[in-house]
C-alpha positions as CSV (number, residue, x, y, z in Angstrom):
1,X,0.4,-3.1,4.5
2,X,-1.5,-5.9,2.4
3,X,-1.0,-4.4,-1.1
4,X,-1.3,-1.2,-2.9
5,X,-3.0,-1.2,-6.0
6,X,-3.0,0.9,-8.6
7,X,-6.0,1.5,-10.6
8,X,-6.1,2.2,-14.6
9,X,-9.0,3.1,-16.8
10,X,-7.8,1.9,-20.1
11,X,-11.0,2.1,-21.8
12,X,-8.7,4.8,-23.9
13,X,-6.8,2.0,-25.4
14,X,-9.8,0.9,-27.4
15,X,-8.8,0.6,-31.3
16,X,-9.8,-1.4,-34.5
17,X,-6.7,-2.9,-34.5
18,X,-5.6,-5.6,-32.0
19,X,-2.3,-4.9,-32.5
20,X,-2.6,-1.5,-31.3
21,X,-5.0,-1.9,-28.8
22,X,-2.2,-3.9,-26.9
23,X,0.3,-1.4,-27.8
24,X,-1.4,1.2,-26.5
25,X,-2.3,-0.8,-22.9
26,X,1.4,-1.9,-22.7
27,X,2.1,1.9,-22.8
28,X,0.1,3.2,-20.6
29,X,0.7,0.7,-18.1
30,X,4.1,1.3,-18.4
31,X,3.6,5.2,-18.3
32,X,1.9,5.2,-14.8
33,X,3.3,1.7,-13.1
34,X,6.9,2.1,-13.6
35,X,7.6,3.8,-10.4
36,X,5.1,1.9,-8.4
37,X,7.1,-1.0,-7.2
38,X,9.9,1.8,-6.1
39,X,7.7,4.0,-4.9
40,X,6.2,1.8,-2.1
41,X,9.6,0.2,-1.1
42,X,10.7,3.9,-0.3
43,X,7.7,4.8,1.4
44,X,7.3,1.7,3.1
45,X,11.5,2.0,4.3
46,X,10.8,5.6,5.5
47,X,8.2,4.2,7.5
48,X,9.8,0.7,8.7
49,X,6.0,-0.6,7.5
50,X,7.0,-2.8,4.2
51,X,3.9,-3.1,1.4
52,X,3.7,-6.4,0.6
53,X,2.1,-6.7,-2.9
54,X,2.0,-4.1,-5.6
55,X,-0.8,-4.1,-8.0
56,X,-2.3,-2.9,-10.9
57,X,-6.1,-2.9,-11.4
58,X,-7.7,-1.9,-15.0
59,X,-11.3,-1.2,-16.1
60,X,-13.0,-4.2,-17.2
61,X,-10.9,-5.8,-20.2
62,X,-14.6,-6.7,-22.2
63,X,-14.7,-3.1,-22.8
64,X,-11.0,-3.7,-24.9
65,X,-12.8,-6.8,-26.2
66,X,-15.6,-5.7,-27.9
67,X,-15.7,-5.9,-31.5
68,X,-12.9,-8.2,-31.4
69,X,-12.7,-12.3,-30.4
70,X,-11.4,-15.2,-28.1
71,X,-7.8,-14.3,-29.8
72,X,-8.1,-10.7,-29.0
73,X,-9.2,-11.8,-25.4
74,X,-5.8,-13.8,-24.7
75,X,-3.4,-11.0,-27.0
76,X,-4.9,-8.4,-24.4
77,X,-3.8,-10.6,-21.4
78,X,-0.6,-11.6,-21.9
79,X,0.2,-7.9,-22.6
80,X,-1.2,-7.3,-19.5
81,X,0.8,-10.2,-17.7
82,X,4.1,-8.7,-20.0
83,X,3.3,-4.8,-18.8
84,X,3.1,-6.0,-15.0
85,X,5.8,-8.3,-15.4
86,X,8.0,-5.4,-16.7
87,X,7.0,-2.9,-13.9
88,X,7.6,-5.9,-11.4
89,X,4.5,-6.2,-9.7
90,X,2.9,-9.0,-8.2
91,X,-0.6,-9.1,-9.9
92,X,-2.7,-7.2,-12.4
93,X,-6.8,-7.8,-12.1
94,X,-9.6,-6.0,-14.5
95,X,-10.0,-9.5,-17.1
96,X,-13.4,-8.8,-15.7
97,X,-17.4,-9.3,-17.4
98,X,-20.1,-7.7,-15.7
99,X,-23.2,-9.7,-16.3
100,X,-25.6,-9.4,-13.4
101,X,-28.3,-8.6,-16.1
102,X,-27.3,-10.3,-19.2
103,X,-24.4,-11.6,-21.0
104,X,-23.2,-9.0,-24.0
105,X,-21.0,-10.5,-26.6
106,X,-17.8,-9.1,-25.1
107,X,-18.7,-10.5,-22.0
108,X,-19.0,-13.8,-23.2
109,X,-15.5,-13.7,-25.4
110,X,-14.4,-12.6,-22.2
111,X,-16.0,-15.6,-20.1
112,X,-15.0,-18.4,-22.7
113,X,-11.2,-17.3,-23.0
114,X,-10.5,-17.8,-18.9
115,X,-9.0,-20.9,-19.5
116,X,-7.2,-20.6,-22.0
117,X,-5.9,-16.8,-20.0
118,X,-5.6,-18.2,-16.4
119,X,-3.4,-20.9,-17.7
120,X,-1.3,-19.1,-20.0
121,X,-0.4,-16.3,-17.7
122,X,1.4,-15.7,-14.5
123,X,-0.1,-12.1,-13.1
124,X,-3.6,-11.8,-14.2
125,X,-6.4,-12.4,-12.6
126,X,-10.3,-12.6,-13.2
127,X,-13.6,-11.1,-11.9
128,X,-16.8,-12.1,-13.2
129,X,-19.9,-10.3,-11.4
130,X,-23.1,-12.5,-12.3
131,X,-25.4,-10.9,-9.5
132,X,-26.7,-7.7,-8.0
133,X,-29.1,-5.9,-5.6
134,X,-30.8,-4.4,-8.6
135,X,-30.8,-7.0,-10.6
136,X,-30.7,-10.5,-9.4
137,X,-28.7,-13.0,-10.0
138,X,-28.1,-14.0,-13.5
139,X,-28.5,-18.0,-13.3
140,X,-27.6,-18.5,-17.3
141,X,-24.0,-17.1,-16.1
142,X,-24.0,-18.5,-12.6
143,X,-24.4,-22.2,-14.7
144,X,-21.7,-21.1,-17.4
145,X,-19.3,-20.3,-14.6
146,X,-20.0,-23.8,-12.8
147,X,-18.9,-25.5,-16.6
148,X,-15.5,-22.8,-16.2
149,X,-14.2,-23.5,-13.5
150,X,-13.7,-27.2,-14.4
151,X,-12.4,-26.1,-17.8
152,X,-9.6,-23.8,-15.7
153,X,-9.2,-26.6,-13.6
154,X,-8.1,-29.1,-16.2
155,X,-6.2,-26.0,-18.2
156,X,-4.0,-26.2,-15.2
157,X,-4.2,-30.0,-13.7
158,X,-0.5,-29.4,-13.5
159,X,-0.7,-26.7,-10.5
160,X,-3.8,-28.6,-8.9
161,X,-6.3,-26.1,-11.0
162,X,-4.8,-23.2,-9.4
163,X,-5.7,-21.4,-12.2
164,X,-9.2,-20.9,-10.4
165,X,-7.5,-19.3,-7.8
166,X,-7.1,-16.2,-9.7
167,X,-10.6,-16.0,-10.9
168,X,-13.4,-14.5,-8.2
169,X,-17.2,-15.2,-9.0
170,X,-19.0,-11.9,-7.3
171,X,-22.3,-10.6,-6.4
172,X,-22.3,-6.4,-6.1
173,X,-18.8,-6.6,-7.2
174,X,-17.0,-3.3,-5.7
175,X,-15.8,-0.9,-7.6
176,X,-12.7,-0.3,-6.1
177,X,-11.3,-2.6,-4.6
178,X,-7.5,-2.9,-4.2
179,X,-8.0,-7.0,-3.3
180,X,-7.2,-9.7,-5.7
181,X,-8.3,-11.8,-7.7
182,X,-11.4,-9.2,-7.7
183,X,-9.4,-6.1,-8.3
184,X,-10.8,-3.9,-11.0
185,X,-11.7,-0.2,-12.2
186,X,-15.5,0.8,-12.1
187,X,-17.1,3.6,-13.8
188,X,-16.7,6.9,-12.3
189,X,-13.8,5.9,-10.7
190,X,-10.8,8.1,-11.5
191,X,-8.6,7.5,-14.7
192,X,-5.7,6.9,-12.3
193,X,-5.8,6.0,-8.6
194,X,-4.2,4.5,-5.8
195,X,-6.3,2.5,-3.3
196,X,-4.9,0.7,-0.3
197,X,-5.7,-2.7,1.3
198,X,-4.9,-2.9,5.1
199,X,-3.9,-6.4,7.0
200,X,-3.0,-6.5,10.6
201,X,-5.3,-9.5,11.5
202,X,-1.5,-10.6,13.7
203,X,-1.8,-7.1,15.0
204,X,-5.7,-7.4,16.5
205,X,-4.5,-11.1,18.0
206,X,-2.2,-9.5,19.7
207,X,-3.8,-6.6,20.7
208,X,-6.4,-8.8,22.2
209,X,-4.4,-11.6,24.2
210,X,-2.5,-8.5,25.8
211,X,-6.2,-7.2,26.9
212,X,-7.1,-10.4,28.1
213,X,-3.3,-11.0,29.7
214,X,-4.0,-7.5,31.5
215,X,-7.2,-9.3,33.9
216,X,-10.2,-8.3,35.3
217,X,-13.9,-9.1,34.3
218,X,-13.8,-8.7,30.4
219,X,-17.5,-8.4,28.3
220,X,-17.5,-9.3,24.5
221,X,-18.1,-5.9,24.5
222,X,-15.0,-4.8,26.1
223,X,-12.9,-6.9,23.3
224,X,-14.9,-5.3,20.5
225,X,-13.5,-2.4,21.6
226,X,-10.4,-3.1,21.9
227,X,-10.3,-4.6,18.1
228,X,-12.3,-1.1,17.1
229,X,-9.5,0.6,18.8
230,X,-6.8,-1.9,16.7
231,X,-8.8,-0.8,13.5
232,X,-8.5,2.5,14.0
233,X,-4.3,2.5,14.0
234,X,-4.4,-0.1,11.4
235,X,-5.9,2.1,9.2
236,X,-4.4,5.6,10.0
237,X,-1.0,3.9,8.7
238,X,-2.3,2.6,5.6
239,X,-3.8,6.1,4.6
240,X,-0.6,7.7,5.5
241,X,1.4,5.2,3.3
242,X,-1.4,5.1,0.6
243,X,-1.0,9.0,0.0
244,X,2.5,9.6,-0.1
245,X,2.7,6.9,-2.7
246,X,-0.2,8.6,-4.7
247,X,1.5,11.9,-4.2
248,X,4.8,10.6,-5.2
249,X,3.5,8.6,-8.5
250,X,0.9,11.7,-8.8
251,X,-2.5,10.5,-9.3
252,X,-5.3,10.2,-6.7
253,X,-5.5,8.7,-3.7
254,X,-8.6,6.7,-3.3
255,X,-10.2,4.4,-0.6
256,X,-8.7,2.4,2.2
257,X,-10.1,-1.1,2.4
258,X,-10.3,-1.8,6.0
259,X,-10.2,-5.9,5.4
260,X,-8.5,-7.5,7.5
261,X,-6.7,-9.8,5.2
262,X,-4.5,-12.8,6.6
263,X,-1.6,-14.7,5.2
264,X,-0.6,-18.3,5.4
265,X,2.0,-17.0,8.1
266,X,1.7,-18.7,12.2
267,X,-0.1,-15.7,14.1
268,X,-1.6,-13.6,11.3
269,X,-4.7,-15.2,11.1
270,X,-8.5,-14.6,11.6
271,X,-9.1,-17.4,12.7
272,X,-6.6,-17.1,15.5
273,X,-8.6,-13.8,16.3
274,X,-11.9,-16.2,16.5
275,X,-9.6,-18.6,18.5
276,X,-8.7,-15.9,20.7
277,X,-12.4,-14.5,21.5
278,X,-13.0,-18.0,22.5
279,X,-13.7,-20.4,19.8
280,X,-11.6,-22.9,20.7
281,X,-12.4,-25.2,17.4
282,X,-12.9,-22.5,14.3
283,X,-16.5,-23.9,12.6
284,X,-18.0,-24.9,16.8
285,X,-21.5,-22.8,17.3
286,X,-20.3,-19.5,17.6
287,X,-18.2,-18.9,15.1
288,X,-20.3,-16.7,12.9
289,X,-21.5,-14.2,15.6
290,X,-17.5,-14.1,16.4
291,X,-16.8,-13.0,12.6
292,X,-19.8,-10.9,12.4
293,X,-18.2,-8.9,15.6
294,X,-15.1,-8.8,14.8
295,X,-16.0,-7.5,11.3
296,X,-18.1,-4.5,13.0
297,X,-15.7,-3.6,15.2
298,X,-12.8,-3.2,12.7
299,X,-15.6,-1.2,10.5
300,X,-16.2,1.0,13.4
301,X,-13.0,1.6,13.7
302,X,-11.5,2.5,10.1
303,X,-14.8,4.6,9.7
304,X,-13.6,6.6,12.1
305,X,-9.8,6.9,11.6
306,X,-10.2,7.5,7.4
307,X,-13.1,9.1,5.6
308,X,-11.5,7.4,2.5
309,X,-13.7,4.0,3.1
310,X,-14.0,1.6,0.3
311,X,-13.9,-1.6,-1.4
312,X,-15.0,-4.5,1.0
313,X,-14.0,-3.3,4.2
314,X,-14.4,-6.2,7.0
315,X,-13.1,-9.7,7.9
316,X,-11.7,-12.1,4.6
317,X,-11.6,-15.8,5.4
318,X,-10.0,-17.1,2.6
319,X,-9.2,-20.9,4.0
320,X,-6.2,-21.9,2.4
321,X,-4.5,-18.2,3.0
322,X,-5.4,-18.6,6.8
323,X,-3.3,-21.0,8.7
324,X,-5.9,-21.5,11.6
325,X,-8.6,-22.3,9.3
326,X,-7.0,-24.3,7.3
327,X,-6.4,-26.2,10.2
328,X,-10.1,-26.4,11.3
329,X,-10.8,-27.9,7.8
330,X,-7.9,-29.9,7.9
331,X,-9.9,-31.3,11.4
332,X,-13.0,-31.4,10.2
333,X,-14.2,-28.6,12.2
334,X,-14.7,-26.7,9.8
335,X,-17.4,-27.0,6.7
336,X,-18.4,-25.8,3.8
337,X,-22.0,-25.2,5.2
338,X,-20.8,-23.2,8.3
339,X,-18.4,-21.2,5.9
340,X,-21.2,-20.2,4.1
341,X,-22.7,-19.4,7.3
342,X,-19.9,-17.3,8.0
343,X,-19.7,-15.3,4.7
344,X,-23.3,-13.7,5.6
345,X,-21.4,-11.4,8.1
346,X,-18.0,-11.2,6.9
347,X,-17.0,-9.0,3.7
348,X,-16.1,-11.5,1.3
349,X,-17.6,-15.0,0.6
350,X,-16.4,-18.4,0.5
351,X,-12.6,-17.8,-0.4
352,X,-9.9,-20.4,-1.2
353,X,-11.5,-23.4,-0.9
354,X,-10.5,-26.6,-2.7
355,X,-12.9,-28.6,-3.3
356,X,-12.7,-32.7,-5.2
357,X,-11.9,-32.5,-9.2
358,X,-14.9,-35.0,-10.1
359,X,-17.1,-32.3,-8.3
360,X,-20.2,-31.7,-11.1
361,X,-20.6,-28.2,-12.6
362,X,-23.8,-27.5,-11.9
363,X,-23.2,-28.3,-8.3
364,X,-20.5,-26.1,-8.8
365,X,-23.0,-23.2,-10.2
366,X,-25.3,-24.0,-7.0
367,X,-22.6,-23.4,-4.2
368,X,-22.1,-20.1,-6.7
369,X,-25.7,-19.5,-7.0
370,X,-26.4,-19.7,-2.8
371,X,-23.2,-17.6,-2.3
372,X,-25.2,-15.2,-4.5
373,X,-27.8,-15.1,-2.6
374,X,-26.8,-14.1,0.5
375,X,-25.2,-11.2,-1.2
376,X,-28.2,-10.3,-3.2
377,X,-30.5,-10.4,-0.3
378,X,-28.1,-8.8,2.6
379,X,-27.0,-6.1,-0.2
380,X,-23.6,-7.0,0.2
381,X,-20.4,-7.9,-1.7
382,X,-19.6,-12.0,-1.7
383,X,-17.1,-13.9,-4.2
384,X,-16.6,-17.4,-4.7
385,X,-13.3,-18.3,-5.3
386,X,-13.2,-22.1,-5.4
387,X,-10.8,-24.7,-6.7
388,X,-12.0,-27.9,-7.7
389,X,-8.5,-29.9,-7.8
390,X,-8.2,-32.4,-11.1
391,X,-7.9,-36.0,-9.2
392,X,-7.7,-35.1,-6.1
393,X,-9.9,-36.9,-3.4
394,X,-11.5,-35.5,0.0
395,X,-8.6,-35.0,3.0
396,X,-6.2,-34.2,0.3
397,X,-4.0,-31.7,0.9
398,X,-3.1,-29.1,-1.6
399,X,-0.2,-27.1,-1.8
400,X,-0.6,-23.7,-3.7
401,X,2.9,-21.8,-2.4
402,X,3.0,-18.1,-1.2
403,X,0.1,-16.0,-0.2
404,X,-1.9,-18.6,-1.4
405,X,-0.7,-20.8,0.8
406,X,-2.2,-24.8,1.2
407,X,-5.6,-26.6,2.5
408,X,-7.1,-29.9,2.6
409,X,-9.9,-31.2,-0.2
410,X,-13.1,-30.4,1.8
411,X,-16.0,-32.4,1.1
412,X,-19.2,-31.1,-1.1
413,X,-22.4,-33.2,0.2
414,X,-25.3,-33.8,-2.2
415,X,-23.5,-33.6,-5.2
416,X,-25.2,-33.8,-8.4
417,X,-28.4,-32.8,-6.4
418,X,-29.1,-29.3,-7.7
419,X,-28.5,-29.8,-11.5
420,X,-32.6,-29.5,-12.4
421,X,-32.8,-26.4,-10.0
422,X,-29.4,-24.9,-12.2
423,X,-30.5,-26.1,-15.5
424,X,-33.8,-24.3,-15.2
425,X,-31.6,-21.1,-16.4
426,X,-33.1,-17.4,-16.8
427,X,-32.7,-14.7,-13.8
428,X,-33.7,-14.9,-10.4
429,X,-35.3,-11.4,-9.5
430,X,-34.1,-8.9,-7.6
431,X,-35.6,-8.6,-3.7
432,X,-38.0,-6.6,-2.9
433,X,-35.8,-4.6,-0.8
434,X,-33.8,-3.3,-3.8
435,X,-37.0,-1.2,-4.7
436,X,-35.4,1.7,-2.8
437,X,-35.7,4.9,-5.0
């Protein structure tokens, strides 16, 4: 089990008065996370299936914002960072702005305190959702976000701007999502909820290689079933797990996110799955109709094991959390232009990458803004979470510890190229297929 996250609406902790909007989040976080740490360690023992992280996710934190300023912005997460710290879990996501359409003044206090937030706390992370099917993409905040991440970046030189690595850049951000850095609580979700996010990408390698070990004439077909078949068990033991923790802390169980999501660990990677199906160098021709099977397959197959579905359900390939591609960029096998290839079929977006500190903002907004796009236009979730590492040069490698594990500086071409095309500003439409109703 990847993590179980529990999701808060604290929009009820709105007040005047900073002072008591933080102590009434610290409260109620401490209310309904206490047990949550204990809670999956028992269920997980009973089980002999550990969970690895415990989370907290909370509606968006402008909506505590509002009214108030930058100060208010940082007060509210460090209380955050204090409450999770206190109920012992790993992360706590919701510093979130949602400004697909336009940028509300919360929004922006929310925007301009990253830095000074991602650097001065431990747990928290960050979503910012700048595009949508309905709406576009919002290129003013797509530009601003390009000029942030450099300023988290340098906030945190001393941890090679790992600060960015706890801030997500979305397009049709999902509402919930148990995932982090892009964890939050949307509106109509419940006021309290558990939502599980699945793993097993070790589990599908295997799974495969024993097919393949077994003989006889085997289709691409035959091995999509055999990962459909993988999903399906995968995700019958999360939803087990996920309700008797929701039963046991009592609040709602909600969705099972059917990503399979690797760690920096030898053998649970996706790209050892892509390496397995046959791509013997991750990034060769290929690749992307590998990911965009292997990402049905395991769709197919939670879909039919839970009718509890949610948050981004498919393949992640974040590249420093995945040892085998880490190792095809570490090669050169792998690119930033065939990741983004990639992300068009898997259910994230271009994830963990480190890219060189000197790298320009705007080109920064323009990897963003084409990210964006593909989201926009396939009506699908896709993040950017990208580092660009203060001083560091191409081939450098980067060491970020734990699930974040490490990954070489990859190299951005054309830099500097795509500043008139950013600096033009205002909203790119929506696509004509978004005219649905």
């Amino acid at each position: 089990m990847r993590t179980v996250t529990l999701g808060l609406n604290v929009d009820d902790c709105a007040a005047p008065s900073m002072e008591t909007v933080c102590r009434k989040l610290r409260d109620k976080i401490l209310s309904r996370a206490s047990r949550l740490v204990e809670t999956c360690d028992r269920v997980g023992r009973k089980y002999g299936i550990p969970v690895t992280n415990k989370r907290i996710a909370i509606s968006p934190a402008s909506h505590l914002v509002a009214g108030h300023g930058q100060t208010a912005a940082v007060a509210i997460a460090k209380t955050l960072d204090e409450a999770a710290a206190a109920c012992r879990v790993d992360l706590v996501g919701g510093f979130t702005a949602l400004v697909h359409k336009g940028i509300a003044p919360a929004d922006a206090v929310i925007m301009a305190s990253l830095p000074e937030v991602l650097s001065q706390t431990k747990r928290v992370c960050a979503s910012i959702n700048v595009a949508s099917r309905r709406a576009g993409i919002n290129m003013d905040a797509v530009a601003e976000m390009g000029r942030v991440l450099l300023r988290i970046a340098d906030a945190t030189k001393a941890q090679s701007g790992f600060g960015c690595a706890k801030l997500v850049v979305f397009s049709n951000i999902p509402e919930d999502n148990p995932f982090m850095a892009g964890a939050y609580v949307g509106e109509g979700e419940p006021e309290a909820a558990v939502n599980i996010g699945v793993s097993g990408p070790g589990v599908v390698s295997s799974a495969l290689k024993r097919r393949i070990a077994m003989g006889g004439k085997l289709t691409l077909g035959d091995l999509a079933e055999e990962i459909k078949i993988t999903g399906f068990r995968v995700t019958r033991v999360g939803e087990l797990i996920g309700r008797e923790v929701a039963a046991e802390l009592g609040v709602v169980f909600g969705i099972v996110d059917l990503s399979l999501a690797p760690t920096p660990e030898i053998g649970d990677s996706v790209g050892e799955i892509l390496r397995t199906l046959g791509i013997e160098k991750i990034g060769a021709p290929g690749s992307t109709a590998a990911v965009a099977m292997l990402t049905d397959a395991i769709k197919k197959g939670g879909a039919f094991a839970s009718s509890s579905v949610g948050g981004m359900s498919g393949a992640f390939i974040p590249v420093s959390e995945d040892a085998a591609l880490a190792d095809a960029a570490a090669r050169g096998h792998l690119s930033l232009e065939k990741l983004e290839a990639m992300t068009s079929v898997c259910s994230v977006g271009l994830d963990m990458i480190a890219v060189p500190g000197d790298t320009p903002a705007e080109t920064l907004a323009a990897i963003i803004a084409d990210e964006m796009a593909i989201g926009v236009m396939n009506d699908k979730t896709t993040g950017v979470r990208i580092i660009p590492v203060p001083g560091a040069k191409v081939g450098q490698l980067v060491e970020f510890g734990g699930l974040f594990g490490s990954v070489v500086v990859m190299e951005v071409r054309n830099t500097g190229a795509s500043g008139p095309f950013v600096r033009f500003g205002g909203r790119i439409p929506a696509p004509i297929q978004s005219l649905r109703n």
